[in-house]
N, C-alpha and C positions, 0 to 999 in steps of 0.2 A: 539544414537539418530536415530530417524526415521522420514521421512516426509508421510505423507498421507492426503486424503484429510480431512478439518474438519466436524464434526461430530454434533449432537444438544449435547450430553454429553459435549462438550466444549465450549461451550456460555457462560457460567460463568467466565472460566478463558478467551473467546476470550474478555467478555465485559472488568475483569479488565485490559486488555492489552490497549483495547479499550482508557478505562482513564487516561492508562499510556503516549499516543501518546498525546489525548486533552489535559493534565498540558502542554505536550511540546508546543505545539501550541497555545495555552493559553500565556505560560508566554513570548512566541515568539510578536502574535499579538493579544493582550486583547481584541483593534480594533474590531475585527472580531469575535473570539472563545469566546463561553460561558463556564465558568469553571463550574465544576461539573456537565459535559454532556460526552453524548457519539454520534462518530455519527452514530451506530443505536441501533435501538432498541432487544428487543430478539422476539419478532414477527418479522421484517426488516431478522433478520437473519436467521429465521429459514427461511424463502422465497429465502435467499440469497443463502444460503444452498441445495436447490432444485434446483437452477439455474446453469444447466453445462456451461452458456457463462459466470458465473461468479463465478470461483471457488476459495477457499479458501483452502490453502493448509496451512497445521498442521504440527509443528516442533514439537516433543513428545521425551520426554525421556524414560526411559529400564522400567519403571511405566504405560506409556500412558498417561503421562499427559502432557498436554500443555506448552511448553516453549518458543512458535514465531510464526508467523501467517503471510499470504502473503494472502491477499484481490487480486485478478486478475480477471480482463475483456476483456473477447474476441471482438476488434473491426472488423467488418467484412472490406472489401478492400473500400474505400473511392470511391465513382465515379465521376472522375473529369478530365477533357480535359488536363489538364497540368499536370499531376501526374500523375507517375506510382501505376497499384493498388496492393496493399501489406495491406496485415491482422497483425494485431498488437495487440500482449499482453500487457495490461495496468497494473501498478501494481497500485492498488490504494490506499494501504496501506499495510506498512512492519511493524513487532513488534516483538522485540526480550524482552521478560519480564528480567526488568533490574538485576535480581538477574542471569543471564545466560550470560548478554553481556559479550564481549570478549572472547568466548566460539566457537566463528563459527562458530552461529546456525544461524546467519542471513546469513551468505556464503553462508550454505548449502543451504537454502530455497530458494536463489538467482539462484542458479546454477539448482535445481531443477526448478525454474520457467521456464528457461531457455531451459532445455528437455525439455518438455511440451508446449513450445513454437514451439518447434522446428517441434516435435508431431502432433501440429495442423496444422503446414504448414505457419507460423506466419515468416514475415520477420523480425521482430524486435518487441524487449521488450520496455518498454516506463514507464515515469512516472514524475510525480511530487514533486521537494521537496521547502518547504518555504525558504524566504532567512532570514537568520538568523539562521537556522538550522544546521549548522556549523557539529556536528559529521555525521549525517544522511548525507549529501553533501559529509563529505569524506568516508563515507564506500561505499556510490555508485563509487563515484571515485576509491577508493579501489576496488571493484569488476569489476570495466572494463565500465561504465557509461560514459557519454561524454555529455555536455549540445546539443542538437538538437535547442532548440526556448527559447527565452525568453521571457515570459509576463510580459510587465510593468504596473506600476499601477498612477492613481494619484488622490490620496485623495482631494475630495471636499470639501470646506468650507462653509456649506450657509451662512455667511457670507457676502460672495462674489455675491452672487444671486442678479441680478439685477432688 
């Protein structure tokens, strides 16, 4: 296996990975996620692609073809009077194509975000996972992850509207 960055020859398998994340979050919160989408498009990615504060690193096999994918955003240092300022790698989406998990392709891609993180001068890696997401919760766990914030939510009823 190798990681590199991705490439437009890989839209194809980044979009089916893409589908393979929305079922999850789909069958998580229907609420929210429209099933059979993606969230972007392959115009979205080829731009995403060109953008080095948001890069997309490629898990590949001894072939070159796509087996996992790490969406990341470079956020610059926050300015703000009660915060110290620190630059943060965001991941914004991890995909490991389900025919490879349990392989420690999502480790590897983690740890390489993590150089790269390092690289840029980034105090800390960051991200987001749904609740309800149960294995993805514990492989960050597994890899060294730690909850920072919690955002709650609370569904409206118009109903209620007065």
């Amino acid at each position: 296996m190798n990681i590199r960055r991705a490439q437009e020859k890989d839209i194809p398998k980044i979009t089916a990975l893409l589908e393979q994340v929305l079922t999850i979050h789909a069958d998580i919160r229907p609420d929210i996620f429209l099933p059979h989408t993606t969230k972007y498009n392959d115009a979205e990615l080829k731009e995403i692609l060109k953008d080095e504060n948001r890069p997309i690193y490629a898990a590949v096999n001894e072939k070159d073809e796509l087996i996992g994918y790490v969406f990341c955003q470079l956020q610059p240092p926050v300015s703000s009077n009660n915060m110290v300022p620190h630059a943060i790698l965001y991941i914004d989406d991890l995909c490991v194509d389900a025919s490879t998990r349990g392989m420690h392709v999502g480790e590897a891609l983690f740890d390489y975000v993590k150089q790269e993180a390092l690289r840029m001068g980034c105090y800390e890696v960051t991200l987001a996972v749904w609740e309800g997401n149960d294995s993805a919760r514990g492989f960050y766990e597994h890899v060294g992850l730690k909850p920072k914030e919690t955002i709650m939510e609370c569904i409206l009823d118009p109903k209620e509207k007065k």
